[in-house]
C-alpha positions as a LaTeX table, in Angstrom:
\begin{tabular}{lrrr}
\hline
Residue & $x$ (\AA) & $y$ (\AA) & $z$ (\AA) \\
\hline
Unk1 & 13.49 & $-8.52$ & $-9.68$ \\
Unk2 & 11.84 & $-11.90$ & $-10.77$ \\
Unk3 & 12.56 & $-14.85$ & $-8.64$ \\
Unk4 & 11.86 & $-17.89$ & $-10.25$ \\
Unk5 & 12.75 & $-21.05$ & $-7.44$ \\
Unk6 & 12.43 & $-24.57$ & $-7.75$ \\
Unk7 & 14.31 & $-25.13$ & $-4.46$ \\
Unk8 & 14.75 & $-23.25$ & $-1.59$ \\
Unk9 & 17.50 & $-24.06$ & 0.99 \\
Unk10 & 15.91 & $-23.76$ & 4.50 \\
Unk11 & 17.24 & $-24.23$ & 8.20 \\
Unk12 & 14.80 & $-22.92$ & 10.04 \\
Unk13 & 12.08 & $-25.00$ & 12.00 \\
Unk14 & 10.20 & $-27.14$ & 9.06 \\
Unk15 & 7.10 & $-27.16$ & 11.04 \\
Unk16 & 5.76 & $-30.69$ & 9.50 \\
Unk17 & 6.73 & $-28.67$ & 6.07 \\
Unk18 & 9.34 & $-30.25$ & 3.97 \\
Unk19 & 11.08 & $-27.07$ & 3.04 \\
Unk20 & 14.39 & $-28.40$ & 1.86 \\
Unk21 & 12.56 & $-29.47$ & $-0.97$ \\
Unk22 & 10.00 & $-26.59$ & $-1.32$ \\
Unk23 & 9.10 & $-25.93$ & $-5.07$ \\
Unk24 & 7.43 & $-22.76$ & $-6.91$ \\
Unk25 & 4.40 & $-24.41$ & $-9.20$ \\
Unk26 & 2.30 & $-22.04$ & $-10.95$ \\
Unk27 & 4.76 & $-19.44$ & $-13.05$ \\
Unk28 & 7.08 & $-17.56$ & $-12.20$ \\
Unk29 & 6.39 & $-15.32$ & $-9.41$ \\
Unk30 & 7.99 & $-12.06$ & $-7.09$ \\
Unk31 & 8.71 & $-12.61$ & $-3.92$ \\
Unk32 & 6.94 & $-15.57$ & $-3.52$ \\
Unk33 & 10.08 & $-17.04$ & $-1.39$ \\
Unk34 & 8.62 & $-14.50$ & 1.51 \\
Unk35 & 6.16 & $-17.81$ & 2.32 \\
Unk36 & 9.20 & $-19.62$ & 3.18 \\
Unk37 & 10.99 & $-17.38$ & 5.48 \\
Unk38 & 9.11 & $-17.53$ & 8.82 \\
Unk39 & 12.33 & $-18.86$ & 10.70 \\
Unk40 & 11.23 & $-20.67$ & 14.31 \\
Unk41 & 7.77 & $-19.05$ & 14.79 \\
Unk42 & 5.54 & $-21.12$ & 16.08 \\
Unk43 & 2.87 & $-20.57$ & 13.65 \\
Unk44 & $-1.17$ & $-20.60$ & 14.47 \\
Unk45 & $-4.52$ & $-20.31$ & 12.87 \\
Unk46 & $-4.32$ & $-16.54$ & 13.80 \\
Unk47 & $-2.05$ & $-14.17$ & 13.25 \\
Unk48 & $-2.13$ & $-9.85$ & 13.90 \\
Unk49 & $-0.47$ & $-7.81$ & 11.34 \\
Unk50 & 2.18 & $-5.11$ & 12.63 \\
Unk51 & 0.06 & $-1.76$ & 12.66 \\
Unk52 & $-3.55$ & $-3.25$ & 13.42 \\
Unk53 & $-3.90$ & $-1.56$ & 16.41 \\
Unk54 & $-2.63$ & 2.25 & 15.25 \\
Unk55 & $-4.89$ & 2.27 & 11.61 \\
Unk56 & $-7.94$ & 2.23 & 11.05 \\
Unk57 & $-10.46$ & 0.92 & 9.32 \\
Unk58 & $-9.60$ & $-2.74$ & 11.25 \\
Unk59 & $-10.27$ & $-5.52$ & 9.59 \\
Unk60 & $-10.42$ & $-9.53$ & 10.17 \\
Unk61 & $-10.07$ & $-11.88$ & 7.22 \\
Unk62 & $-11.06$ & $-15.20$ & 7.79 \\
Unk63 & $-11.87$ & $-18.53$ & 5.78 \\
Unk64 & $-11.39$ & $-22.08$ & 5.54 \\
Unk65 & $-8.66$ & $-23.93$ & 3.03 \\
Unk66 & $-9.50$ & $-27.13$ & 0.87 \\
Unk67 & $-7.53$ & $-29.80$ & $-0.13$ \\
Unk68 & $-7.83$ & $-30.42$ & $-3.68$ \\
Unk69 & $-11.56$ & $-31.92$ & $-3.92$ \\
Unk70 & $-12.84$ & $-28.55$ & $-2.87$ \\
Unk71 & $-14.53$ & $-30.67$ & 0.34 \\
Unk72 & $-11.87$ & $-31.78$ & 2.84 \\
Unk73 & $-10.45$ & $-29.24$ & 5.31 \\
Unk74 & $-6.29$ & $-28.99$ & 4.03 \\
Unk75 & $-4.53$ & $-29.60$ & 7.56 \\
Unk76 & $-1.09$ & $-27.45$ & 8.22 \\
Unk77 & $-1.33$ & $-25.29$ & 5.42 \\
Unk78 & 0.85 & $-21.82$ & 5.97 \\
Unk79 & $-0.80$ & $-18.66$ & 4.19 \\
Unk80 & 1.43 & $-15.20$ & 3.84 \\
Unk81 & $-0.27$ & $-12.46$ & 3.44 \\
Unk82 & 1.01 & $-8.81$ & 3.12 \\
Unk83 & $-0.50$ & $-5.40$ & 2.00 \\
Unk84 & 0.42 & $-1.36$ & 1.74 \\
Unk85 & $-0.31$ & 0.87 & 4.81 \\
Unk86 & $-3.37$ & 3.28 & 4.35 \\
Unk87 & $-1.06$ & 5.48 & 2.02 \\
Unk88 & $-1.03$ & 3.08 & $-0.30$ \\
Unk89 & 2.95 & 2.10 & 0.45 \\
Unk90 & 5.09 & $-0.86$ & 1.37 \\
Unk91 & 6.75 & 0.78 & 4.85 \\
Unk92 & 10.15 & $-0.11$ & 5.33 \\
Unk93 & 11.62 & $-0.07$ & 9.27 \\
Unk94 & 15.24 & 0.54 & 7.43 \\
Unk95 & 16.66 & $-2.90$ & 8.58 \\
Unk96 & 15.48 & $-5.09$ & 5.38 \\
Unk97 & 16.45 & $-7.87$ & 4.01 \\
Unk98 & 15.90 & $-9.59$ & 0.45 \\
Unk99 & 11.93 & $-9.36$ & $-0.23$ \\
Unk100 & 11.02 & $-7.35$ & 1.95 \\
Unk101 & 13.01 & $-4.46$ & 0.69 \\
Unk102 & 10.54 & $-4.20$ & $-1.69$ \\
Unk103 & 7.49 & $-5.44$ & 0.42 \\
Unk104 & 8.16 & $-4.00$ & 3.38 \\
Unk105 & 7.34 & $-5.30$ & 7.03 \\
Unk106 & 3.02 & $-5.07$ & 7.42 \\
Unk107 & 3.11 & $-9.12$ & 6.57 \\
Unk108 & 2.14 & $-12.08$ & 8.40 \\
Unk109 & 2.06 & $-16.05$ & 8.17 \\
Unk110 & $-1.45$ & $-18.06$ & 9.19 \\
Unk111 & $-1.29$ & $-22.10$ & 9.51 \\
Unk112 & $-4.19$ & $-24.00$ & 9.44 \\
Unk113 & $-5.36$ & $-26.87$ & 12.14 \\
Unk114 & $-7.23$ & $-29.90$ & 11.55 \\
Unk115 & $-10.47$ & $-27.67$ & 10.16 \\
Unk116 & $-8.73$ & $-26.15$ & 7.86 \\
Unk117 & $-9.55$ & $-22.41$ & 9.04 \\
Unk118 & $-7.34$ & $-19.34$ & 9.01 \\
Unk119 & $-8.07$ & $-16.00$ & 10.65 \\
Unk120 & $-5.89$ & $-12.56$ & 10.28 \\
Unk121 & $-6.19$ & $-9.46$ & 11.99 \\
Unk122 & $-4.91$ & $-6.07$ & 10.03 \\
Unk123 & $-6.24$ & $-3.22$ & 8.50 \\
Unk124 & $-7.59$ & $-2.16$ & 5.25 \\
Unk125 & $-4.66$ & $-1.05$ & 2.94 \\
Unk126 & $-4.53$ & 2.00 & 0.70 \\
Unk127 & $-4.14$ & 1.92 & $-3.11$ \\
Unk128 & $-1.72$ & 2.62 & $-5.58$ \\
Unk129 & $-1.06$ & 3.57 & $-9.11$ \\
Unk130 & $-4.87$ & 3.66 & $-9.44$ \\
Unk131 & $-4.91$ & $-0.08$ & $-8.77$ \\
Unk132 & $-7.71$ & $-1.49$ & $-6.16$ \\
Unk133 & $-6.80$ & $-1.81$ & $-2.60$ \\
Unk134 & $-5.61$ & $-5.33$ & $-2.25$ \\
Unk135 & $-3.79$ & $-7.98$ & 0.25 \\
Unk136 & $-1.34$ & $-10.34$ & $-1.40$ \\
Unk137 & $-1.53$ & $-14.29$ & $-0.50$ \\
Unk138 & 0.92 & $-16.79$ & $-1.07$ \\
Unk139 & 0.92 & $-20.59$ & 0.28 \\
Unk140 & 2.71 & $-23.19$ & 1.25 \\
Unk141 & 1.59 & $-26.83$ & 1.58 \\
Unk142 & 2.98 & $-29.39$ & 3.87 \\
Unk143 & 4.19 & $-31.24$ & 0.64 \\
Unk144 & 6.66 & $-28.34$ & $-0.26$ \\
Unk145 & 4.65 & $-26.95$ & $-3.01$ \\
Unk146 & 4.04 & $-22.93$ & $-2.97$ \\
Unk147 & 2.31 & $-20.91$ & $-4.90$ \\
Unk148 & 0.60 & $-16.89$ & $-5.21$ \\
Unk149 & $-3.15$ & $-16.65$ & $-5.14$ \\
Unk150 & $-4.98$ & $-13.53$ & $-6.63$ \\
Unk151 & $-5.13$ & $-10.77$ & $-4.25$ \\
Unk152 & $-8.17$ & $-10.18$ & $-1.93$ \\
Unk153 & $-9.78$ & $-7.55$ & $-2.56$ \\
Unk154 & $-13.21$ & $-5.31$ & $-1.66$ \\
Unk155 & $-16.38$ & $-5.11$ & $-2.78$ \\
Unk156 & $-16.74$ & $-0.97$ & $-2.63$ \\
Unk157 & $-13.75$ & $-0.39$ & $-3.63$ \\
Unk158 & $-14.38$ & 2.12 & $-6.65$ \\
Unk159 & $-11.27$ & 1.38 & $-8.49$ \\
Unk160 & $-12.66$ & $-2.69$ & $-9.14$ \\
Unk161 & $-12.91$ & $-3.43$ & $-12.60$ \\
Unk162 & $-14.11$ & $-6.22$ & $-14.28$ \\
Unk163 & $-10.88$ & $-8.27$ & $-14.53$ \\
Unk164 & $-11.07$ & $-8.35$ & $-10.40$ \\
Unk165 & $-14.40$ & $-9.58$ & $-9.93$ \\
Unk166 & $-15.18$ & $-11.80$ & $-12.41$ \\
Unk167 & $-11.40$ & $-13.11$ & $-13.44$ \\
Unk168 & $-10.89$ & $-16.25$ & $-15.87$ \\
Unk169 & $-9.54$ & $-19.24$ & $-14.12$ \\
Unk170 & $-9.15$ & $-17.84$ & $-10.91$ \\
Unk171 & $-6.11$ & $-19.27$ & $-8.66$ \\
Unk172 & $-7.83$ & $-20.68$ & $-5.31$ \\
Unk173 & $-11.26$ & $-20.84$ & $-6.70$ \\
Unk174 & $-12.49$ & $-17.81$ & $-6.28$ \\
Unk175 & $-12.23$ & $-13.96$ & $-7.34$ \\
Unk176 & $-10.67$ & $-12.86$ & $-4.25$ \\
Unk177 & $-13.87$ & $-9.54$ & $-3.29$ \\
Unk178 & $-14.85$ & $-9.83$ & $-0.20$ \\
Unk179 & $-17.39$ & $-8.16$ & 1.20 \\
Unk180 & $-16.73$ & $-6.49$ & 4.76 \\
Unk181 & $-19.69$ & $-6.87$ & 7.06 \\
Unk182 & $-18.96$ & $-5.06$ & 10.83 \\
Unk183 & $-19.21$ & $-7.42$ & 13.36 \\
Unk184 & $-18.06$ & $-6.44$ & 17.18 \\
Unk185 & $-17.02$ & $-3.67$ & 15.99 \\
Unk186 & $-14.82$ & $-4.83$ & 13.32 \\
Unk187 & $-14.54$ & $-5.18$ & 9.45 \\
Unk188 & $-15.14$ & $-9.21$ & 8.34 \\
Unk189 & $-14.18$ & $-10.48$ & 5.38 \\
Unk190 & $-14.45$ & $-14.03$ & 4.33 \\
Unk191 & $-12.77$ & $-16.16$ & 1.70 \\
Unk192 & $-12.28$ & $-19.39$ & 1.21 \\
Unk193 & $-9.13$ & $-21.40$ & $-1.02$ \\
Unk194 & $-9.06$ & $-24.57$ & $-3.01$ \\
Unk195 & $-5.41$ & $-25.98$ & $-3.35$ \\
Unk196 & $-3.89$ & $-25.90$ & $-6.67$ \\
Unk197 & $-7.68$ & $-24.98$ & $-8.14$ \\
Unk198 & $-6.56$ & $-23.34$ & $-11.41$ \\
Unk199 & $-2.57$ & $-23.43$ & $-10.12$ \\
Unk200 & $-0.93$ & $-24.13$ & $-13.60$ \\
Unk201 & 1.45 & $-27.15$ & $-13.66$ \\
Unk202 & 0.05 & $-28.18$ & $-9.81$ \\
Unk203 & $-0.07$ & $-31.40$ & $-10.75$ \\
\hline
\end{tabular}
């Protein structure tokens, strides 16, 4: 199903987000309405993904977010992120609603403070379809605009091809590998966002 939104009628807590006037810039876009639906969680810098603590390899994904000039930290910024499990599948609990009867429940929301940093906690997702092992992100800006970013995705991952490490334009400002380094134990990733950098129609 393609959902193409300009609005999005919201109830929930707006969280300094204006969300009765949120609008999809960039194309058209699946699921992207999944950004908007985090109801009256009180979101923070970090978030843990459901099934972090059962899989394995564990990984944490961290990063800063820019405003527009690529310089200044972007203040209250929500990020939505969500992946496969290590079969390469979007698990369903059987209680679904709208997108995630497609996407499935191993998703989370990240907002960042004054610094402009973001941190989540999951695990490395499987592949499918003989596509790369990815995580899909999607953001919201206090201003109401939302938008997908290219997936994240790993540096030895076999299945990478040329179109996911060096892609034209890329949405965010950058290619989306990360390289995993262990660090206490744990997988680290880093990766940092521009807003709107190469967003079509962000303006």
């Amino acid at each position: 199903m393609l959902v193409i939104l300009t609005t999005f009628p919201f109830t929930g807590i707006a969280q300094q987000t204006d969300l009765q006037n949120a609008t999809l810039v960039g194309g058209p876009c699946e699921g992207c309405e999944a950004v908007l639906d985090y109801g009256n969680r009180n979101l923070t810098a970090v978030d843990t993904l459901p099934g972090f603590a059962e899989n394995e390899p564990k990984i944490k994904v961290t990063g800063t977010i820019y405003e527009n000039d690529g310089v200044t930290p972007a203040k209250d910024v929500i990020l939505f992120v969500h992946h496969t499990n290590r079969e390469g599948k979007y698990p369903k609990r059987g209680d679904e609603k709208g997108w995630e009867r497609q996407y499935g429940y191993i998703h989370g929301w990240v907002k960042t403070g004054a610094d402009g940093r973001y941190t989540f906690y999951t695990f490395r997702p499987g592949s499918y379809s003989r596509n790369p092992a990815h995580i899909h992100p999607l953001i919201l800006e206090p201003n109401g605009k939302y938008y997908w970013l290219g997936s994240y995705f790993f540096e030895d991952d076999p299945l990478l091809g040329r179109e996911q490490r060096n892609p034209e334009s890329p949405r965010g400002g950058s290619s989306g590998v990360v390289s995993l380094e262990k660090e206490d134990g744990i997988w680290v990733g880093r990766r940092d966002f521009i807003l709107g950098k190469n967003v079509p129609d962000y303006e």
